[in-house]
PyMOL Python script that loads the backbone (N, CA, C, O; Angstrom):
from pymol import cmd

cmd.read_pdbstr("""\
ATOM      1  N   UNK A   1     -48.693 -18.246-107.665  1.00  0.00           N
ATOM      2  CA  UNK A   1     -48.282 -17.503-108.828  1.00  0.00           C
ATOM      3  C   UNK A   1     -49.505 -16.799-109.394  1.00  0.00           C
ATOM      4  O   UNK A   1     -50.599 -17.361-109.457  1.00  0.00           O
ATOM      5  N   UNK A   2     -49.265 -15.405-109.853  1.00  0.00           N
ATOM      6  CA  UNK A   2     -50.145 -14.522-110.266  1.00  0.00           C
ATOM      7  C   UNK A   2     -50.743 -14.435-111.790  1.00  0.00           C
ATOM      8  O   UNK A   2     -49.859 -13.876-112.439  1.00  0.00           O
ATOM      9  N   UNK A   3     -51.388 -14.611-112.294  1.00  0.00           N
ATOM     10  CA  UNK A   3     -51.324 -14.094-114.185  1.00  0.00           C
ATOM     11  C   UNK A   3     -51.597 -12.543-114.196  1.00  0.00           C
ATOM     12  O   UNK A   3     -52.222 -11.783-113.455  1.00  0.00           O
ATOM     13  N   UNK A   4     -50.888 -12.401-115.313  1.00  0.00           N
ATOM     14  CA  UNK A   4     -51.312 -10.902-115.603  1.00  0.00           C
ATOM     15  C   UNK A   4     -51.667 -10.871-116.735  1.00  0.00           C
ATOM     16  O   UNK A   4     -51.430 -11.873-117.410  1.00  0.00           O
ATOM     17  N   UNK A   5     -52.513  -9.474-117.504  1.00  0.00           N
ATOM     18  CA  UNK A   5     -52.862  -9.269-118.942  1.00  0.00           C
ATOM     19  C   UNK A   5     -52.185  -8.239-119.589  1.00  0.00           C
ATOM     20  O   UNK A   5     -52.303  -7.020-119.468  1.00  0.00           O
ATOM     21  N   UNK A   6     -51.500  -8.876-120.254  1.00  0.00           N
ATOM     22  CA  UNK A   6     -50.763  -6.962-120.970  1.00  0.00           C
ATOM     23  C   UNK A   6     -51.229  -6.782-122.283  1.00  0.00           C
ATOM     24  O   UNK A   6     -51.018  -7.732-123.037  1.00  0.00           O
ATOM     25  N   UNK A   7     -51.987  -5.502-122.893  1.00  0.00           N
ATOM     26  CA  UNK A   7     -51.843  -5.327-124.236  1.00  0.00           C
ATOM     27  C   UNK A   7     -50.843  -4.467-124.660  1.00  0.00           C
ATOM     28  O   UNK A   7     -50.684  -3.316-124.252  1.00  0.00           O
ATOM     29  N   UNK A   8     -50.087  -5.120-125.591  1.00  0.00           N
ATOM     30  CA  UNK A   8     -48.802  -4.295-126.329  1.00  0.00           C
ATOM     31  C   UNK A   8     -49.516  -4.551-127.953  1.00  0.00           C
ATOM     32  O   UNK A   8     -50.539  -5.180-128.221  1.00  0.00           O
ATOM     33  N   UNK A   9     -48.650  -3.878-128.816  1.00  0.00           N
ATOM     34  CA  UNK A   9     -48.567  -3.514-130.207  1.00  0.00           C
ATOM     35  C   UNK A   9     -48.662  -5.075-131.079  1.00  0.00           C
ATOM     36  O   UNK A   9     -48.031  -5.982-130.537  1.00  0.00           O
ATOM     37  N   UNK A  10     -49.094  -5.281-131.836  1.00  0.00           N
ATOM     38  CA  UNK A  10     -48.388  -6.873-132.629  1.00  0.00           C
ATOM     39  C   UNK A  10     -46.680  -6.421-132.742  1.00  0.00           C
ATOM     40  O   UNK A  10     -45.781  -7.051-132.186  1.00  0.00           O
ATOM     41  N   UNK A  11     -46.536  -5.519-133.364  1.00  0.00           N
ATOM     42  CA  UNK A  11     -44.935  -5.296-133.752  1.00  0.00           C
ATOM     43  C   UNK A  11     -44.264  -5.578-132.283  1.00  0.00           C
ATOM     44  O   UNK A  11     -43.414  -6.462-132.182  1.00  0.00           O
ATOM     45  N   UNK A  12     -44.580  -4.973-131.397  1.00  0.00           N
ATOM     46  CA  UNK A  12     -44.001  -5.072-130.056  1.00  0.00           C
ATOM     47  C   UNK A  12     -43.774  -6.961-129.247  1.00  0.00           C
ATOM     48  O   UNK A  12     -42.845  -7.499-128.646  1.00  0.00           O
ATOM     49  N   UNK A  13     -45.027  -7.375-129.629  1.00  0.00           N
ATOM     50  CA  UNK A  13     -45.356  -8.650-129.760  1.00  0.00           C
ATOM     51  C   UNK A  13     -43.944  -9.669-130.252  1.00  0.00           C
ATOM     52  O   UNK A  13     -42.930 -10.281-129.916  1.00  0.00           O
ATOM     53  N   UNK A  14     -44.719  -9.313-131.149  1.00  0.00           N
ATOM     54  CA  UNK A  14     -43.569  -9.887-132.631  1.00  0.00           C
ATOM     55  C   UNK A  14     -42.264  -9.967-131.902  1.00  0.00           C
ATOM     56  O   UNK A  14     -41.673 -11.014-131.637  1.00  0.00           O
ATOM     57  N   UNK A  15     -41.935  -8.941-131.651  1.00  0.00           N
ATOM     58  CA  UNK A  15     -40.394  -8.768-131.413  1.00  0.00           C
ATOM     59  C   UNK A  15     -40.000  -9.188-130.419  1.00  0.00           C
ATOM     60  O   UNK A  15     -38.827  -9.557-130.465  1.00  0.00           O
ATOM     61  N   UNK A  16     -40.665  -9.333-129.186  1.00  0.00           N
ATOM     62  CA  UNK A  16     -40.393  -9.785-128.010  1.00  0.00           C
ATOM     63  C   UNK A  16     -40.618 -11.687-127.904  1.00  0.00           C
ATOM     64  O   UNK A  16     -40.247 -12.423-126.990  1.00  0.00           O
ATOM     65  N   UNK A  17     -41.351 -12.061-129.198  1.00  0.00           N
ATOM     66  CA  UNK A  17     -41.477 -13.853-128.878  1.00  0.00           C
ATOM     67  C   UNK A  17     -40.176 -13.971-129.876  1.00  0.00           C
ATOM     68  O   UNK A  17     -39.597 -15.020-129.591  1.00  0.00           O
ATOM     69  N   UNK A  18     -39.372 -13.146-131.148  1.00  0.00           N
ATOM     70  CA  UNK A  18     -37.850 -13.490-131.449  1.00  0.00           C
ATOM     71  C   UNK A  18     -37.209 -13.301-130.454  1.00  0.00           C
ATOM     72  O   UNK A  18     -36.590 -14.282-130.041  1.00  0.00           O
ATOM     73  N   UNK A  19     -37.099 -12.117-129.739  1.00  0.00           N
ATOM     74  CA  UNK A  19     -36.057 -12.126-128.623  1.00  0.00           C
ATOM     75  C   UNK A  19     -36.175 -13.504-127.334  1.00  0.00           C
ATOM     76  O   UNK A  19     -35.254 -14.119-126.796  1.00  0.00           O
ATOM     77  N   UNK A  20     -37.292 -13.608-127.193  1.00  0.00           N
ATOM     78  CA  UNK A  20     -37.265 -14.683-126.520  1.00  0.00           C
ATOM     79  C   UNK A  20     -36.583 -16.413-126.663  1.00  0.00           C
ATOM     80  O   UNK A  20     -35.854 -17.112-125.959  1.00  0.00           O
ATOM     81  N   UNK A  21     -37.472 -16.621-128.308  1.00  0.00           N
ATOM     82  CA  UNK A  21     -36.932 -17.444-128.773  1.00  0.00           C
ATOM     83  C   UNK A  21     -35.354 -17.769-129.009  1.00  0.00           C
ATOM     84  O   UNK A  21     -34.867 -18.900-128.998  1.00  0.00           O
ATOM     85  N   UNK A  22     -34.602 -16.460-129.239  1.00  0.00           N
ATOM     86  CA  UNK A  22     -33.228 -16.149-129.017  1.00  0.00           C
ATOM     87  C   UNK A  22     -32.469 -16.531-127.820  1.00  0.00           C
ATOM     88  O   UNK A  22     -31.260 -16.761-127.817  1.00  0.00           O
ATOM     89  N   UNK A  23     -33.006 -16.568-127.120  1.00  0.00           N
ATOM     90  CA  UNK A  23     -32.935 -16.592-125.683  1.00  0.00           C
ATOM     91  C   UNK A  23     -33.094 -17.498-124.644  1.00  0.00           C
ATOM     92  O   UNK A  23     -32.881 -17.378-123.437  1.00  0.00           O
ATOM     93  N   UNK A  24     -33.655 -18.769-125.560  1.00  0.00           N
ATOM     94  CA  UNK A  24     -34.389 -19.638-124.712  1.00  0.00           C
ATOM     95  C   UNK A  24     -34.920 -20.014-123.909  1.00  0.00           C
ATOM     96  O   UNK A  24     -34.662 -21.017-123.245  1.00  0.00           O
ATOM     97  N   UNK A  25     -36.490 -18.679-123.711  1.00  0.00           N
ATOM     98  CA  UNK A  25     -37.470 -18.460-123.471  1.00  0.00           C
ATOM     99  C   UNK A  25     -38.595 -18.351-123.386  1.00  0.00           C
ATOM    100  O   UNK A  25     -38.986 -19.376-123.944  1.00  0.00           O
ATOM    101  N   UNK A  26     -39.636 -17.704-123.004  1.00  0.00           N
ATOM    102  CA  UNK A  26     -40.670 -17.533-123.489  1.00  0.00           C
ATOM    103  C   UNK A  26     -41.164 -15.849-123.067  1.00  0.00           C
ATOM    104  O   UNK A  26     -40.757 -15.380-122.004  1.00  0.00           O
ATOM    105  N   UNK A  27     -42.040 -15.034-123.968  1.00  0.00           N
ATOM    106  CA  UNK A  27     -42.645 -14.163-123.651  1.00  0.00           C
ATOM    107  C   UNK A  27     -42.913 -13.827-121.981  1.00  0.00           C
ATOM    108  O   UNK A  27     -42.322 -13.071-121.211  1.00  0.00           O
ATOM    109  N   UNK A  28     -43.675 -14.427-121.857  1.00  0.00           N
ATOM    110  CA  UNK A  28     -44.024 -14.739-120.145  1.00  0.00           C
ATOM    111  C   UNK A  28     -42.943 -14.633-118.789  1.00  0.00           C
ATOM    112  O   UNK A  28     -42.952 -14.012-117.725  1.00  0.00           O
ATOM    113  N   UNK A  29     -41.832 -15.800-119.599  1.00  0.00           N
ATOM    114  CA  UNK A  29     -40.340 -15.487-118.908  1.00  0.00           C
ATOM    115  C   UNK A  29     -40.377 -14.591-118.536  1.00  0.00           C
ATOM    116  O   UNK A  29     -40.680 -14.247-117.393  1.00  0.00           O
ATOM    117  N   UNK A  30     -39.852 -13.528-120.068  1.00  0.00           N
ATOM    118  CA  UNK A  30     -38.749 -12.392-120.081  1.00  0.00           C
ATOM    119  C   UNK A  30     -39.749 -10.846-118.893  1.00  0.00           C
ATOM    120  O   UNK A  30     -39.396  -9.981-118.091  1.00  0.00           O
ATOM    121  N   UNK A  31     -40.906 -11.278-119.440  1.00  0.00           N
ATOM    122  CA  UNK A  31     -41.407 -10.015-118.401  1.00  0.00           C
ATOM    123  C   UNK A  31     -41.383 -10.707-116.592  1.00  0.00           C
ATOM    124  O   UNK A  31     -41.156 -10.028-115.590  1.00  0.00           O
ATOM    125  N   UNK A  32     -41.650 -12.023-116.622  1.00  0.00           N
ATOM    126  CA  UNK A  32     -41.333 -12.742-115.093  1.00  0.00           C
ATOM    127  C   UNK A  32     -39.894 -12.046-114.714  1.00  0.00           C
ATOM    128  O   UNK A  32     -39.854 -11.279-113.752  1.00  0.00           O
ATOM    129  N   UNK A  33     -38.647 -12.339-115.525  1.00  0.00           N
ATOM    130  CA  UNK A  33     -37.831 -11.783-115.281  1.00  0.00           C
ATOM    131  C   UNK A  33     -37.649 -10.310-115.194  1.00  0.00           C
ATOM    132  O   UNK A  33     -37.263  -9.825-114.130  1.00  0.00           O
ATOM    133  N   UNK A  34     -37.871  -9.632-116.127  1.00  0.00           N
ATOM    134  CA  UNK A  34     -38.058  -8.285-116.101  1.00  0.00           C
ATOM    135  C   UNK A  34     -38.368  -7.348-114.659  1.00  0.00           C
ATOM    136  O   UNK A  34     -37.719  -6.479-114.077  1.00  0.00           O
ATOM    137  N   UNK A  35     -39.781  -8.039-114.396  1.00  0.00           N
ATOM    138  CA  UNK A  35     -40.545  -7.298-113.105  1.00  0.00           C
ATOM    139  C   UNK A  35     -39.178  -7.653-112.121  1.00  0.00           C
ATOM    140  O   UNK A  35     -38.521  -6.744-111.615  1.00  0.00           O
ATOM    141  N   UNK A  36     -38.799  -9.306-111.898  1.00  0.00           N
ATOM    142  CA  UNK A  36     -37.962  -9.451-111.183  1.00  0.00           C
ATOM    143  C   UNK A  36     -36.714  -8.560-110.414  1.00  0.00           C
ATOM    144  O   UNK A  36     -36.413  -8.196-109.277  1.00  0.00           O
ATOM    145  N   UNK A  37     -36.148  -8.449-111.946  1.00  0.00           N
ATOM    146  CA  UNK A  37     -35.318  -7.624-112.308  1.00  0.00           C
ATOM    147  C   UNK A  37     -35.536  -6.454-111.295  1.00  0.00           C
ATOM    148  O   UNK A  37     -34.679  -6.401-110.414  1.00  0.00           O
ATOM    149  N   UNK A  38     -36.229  -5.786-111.264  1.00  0.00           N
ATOM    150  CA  UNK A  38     -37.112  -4.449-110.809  1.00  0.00           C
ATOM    151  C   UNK A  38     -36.900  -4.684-109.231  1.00  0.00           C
ATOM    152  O   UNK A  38     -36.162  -4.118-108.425  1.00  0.00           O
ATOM    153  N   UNK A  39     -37.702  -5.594-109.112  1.00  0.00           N
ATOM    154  CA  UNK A  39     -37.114  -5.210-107.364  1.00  0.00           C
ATOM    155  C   UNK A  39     -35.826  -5.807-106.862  1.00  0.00           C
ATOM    156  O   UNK A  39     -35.263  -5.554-105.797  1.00  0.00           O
ATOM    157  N   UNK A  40     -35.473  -6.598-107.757  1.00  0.00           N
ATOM    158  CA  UNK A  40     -34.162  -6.855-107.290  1.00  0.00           C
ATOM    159  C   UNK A  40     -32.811  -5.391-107.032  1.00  0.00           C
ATOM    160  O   UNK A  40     -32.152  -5.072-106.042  1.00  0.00           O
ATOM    161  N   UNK A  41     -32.889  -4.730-108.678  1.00  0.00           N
ATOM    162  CA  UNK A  41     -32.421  -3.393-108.133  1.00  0.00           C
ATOM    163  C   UNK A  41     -33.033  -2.619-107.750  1.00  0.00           C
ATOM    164  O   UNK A  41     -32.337  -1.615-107.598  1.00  0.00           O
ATOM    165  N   UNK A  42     -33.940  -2.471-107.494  1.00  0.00           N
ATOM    166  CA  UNK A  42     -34.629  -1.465-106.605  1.00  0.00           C
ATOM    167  C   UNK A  42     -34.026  -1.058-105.379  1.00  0.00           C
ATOM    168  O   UNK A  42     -33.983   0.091-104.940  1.00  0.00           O
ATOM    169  N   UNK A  43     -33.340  -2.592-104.616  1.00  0.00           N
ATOM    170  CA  UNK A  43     -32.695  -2.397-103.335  1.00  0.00           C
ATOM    171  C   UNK A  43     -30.958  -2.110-103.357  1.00  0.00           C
ATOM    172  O   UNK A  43     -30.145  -2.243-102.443  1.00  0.00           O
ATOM    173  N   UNK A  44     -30.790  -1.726-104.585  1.00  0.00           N
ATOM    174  CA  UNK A  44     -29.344  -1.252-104.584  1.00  0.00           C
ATOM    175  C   UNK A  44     -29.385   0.093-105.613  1.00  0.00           C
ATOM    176  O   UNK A  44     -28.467   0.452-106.350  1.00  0.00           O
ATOM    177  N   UNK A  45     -30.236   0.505-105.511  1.00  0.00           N
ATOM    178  CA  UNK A  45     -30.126   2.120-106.037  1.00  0.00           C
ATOM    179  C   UNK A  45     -30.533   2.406-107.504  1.00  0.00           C
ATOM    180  O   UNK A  45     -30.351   3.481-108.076  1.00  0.00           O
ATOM    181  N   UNK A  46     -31.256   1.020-108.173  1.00  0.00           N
ATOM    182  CA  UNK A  46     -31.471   1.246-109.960  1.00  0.00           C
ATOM    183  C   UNK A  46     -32.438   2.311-109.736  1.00  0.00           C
ATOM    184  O   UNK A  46     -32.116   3.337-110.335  1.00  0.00           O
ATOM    185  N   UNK A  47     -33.895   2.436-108.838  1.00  0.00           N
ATOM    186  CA  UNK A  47     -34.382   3.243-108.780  1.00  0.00           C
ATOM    187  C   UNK A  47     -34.576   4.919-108.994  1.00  0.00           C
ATOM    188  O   UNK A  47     -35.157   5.758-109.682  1.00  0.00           O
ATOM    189  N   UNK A  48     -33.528   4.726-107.737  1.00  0.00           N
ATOM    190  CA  UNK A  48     -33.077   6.098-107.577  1.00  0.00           C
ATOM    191  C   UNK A  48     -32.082   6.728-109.068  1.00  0.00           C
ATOM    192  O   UNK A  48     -32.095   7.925-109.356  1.00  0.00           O
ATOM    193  N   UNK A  49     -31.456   5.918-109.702  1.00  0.00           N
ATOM    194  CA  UNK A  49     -30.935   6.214-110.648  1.00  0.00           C
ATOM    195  C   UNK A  49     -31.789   6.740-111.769  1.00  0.00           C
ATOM    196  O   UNK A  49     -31.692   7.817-112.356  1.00  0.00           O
ATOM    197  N   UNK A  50     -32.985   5.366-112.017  1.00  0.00           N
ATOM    198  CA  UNK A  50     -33.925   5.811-112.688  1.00  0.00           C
ATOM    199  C   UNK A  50     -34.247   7.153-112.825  1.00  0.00           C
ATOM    200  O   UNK A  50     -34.054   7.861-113.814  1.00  0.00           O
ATOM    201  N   UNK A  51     -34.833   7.501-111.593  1.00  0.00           N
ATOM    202  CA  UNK A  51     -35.322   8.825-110.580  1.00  0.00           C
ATOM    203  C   UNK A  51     -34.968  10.076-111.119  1.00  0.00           C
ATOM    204  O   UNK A  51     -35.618  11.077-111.422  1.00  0.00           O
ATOM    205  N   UNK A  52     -33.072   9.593-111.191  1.00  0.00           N
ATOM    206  CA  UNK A  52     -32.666  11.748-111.244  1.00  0.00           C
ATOM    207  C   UNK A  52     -32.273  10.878-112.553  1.00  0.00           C
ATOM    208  O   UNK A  52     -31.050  10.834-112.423  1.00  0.00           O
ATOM    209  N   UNK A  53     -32.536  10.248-113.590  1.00  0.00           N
ATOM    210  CA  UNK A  53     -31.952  10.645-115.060  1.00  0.00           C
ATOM    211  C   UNK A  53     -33.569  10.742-115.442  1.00  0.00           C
ATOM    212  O   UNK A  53     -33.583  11.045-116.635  1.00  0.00           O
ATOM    213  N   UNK A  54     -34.627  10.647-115.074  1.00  0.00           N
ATOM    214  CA  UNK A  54     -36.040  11.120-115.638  1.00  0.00           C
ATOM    215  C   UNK A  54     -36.245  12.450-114.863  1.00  0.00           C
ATOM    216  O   UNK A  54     -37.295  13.025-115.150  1.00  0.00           O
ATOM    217  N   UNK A  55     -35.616  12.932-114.128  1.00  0.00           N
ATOM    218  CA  UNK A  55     -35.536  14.111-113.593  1.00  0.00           C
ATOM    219  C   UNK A  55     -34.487  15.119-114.334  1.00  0.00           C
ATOM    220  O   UNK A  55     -34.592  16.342-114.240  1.00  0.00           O
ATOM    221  N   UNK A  56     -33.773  14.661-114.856  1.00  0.00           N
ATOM    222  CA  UNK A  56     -32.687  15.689-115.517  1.00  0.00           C
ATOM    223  C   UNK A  56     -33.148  15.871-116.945  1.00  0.00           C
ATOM    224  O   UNK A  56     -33.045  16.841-117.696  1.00  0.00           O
ATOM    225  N   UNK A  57     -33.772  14.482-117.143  1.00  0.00           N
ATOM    226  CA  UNK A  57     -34.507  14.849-118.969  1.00  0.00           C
ATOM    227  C   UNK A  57     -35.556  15.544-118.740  1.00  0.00           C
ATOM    228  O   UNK A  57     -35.931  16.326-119.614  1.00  0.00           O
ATOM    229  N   UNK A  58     -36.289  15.425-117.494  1.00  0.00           N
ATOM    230  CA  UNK A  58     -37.613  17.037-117.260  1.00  0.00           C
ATOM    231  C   UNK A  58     -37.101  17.732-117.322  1.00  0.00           C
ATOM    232  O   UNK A  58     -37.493  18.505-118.196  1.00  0.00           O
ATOM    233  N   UNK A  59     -35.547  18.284-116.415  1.00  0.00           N
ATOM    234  CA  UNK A  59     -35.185  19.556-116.547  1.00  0.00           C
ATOM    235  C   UNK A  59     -34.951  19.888-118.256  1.00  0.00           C
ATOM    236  O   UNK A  59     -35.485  20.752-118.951  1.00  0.00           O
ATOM    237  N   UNK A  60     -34.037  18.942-118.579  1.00  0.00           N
ATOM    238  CA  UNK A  60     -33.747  19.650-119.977  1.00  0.00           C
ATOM    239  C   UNK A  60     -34.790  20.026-121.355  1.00  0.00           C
ATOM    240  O   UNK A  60     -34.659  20.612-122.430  1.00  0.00           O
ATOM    241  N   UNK A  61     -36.137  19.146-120.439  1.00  0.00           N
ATOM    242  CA  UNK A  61     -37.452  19.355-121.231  1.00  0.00           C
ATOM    243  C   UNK A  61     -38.194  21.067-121.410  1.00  0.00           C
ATOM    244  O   UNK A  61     -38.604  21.787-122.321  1.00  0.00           O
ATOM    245  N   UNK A  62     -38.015  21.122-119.702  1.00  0.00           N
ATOM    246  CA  UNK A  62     -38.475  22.646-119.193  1.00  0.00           C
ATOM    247  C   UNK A  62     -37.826  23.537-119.778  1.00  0.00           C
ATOM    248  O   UNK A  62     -38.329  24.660-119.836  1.00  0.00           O
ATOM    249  N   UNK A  63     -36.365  23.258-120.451  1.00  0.00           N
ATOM    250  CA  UNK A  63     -35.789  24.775-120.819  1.00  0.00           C
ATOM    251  C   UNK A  63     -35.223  24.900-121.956  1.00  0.00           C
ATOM    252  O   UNK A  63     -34.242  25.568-122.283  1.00  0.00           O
ATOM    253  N   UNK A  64     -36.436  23.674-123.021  1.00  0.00           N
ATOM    254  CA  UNK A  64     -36.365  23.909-124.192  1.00  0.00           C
ATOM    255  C   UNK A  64     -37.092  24.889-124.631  1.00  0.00           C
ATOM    256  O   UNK A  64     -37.958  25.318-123.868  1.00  0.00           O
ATOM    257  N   UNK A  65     -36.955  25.424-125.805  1.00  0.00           N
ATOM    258  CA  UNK A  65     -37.926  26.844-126.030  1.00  0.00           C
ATOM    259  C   UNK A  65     -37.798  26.694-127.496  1.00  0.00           C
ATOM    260  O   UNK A  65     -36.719  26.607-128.084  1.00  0.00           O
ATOM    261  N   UNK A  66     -39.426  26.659-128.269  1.00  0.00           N
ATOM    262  CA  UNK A  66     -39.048  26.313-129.670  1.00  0.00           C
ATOM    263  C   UNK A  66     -39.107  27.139-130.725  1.00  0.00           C
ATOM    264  O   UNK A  66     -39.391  27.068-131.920  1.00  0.00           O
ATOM    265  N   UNK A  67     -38.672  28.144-129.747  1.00  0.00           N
ATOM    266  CA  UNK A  67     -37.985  29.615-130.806  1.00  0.00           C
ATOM    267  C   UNK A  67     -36.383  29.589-130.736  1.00  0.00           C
ATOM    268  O   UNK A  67     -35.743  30.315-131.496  1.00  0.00           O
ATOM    269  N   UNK A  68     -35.653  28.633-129.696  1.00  0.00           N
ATOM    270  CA  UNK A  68     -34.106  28.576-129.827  1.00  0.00           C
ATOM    271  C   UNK A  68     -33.591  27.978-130.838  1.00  0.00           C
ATOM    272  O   UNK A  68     -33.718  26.762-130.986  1.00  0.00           O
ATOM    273  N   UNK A  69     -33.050  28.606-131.531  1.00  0.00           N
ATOM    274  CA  UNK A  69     -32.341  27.699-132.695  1.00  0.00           C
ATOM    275  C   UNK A  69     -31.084  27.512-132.331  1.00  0.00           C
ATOM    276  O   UNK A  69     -30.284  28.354-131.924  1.00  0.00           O
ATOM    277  N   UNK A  70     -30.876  25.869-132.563  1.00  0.00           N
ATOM    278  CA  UNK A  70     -29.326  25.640-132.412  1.00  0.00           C
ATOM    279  C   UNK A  70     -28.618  25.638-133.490  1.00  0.00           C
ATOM    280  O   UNK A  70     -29.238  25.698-134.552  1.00  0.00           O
ATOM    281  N   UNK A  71     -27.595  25.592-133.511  1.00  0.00           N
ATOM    282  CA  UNK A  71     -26.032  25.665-134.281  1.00  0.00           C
ATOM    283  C   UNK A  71     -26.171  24.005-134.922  1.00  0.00           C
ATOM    284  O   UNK A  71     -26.928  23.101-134.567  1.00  0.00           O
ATOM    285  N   UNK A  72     -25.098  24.035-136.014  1.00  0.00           N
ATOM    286  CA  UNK A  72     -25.066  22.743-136.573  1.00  0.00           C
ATOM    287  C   UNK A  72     -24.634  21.563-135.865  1.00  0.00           C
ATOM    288  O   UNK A  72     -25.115  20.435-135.766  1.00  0.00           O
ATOM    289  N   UNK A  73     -23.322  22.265-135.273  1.00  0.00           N
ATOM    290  CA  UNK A  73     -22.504  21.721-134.399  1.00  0.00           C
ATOM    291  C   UNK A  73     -23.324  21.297-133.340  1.00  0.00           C
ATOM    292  O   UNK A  73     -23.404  20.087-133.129  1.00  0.00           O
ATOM    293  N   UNK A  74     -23.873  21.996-132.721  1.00  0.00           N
ATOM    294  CA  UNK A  74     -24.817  21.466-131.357  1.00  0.00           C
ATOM    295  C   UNK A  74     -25.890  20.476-131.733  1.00  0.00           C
ATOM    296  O   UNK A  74     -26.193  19.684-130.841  1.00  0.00           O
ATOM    297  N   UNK A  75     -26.493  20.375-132.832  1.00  0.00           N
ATOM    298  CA  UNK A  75     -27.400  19.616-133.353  1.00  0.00           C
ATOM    299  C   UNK A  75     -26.509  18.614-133.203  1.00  0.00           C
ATOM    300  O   UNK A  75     -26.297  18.201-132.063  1.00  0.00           O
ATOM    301  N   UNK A  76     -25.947  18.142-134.120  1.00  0.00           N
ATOM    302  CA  UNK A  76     -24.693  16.749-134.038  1.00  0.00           C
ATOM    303  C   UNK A  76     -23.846  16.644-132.571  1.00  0.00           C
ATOM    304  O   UNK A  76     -22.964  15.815-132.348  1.00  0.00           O
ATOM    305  N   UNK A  77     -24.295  17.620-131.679  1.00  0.00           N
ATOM    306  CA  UNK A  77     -23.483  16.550-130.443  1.00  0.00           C
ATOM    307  C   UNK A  77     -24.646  16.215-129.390  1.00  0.00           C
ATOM    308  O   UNK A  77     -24.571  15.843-128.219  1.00  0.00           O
ATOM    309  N   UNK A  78     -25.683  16.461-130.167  1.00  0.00           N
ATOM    310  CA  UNK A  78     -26.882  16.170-129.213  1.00  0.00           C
ATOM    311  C   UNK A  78     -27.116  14.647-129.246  1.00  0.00           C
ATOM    312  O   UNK A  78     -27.187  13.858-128.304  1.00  0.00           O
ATOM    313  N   UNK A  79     -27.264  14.341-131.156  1.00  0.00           N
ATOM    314  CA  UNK A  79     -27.753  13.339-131.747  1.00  0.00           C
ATOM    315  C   UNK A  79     -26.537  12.452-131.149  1.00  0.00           C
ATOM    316  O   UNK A  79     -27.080  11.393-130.832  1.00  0.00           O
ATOM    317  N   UNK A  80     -25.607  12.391-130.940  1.00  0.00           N
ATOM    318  CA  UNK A  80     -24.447  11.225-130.280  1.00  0.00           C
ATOM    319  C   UNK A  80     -24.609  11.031-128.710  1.00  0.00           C
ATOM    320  O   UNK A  80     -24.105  10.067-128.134  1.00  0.00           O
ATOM    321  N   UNK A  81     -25.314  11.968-128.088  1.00  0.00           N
ATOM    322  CA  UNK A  81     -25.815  11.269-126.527  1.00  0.00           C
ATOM    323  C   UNK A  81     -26.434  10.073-126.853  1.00  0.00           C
ATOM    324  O   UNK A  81     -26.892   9.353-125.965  1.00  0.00           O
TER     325      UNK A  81
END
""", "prot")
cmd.dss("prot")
cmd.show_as("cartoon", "prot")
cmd.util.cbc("prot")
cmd.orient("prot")
């Protein structure tokens, strides 16, 4: 078994030894599990999923332009994605 060092936020901290405690866990667990997690779907396509929805939020990054002004309406059906 490996150790690792992570620095995160105190707030980030914080929040992750309640969730744990919630959970009946520990800090250490939830990222043991976590990474787990990771290659476990990795081999059934979470990846690739990952992949084209950080690929479709680049696209929709690229063809923002911050001289377009939107409509009210479009503002409020953005904020509900």
């Amino acid at each position: 078994m490996k150790n690792i060092t992570l620095s995160v936020s105190d707030d980030i901290y914080r929040a992750a030894r309640v969730y744990a405690a919630e959970h009946d866990t520990s800090v250490s667990g939830l990222v043991a599990q976590f990474l787990g997690s990771l290659s476990a779907k990795g081999s059934n396509g979470e990846f690739e999923r990952l992949e084209a929805q950080q690929r479709r939020i680049q696209g929709e990054i690229e063809q923002f332009s911050a001289c377009a002004r939107l409509g009210r309406d479009e503002v409020h059906a953005r904020a509900l994605r």
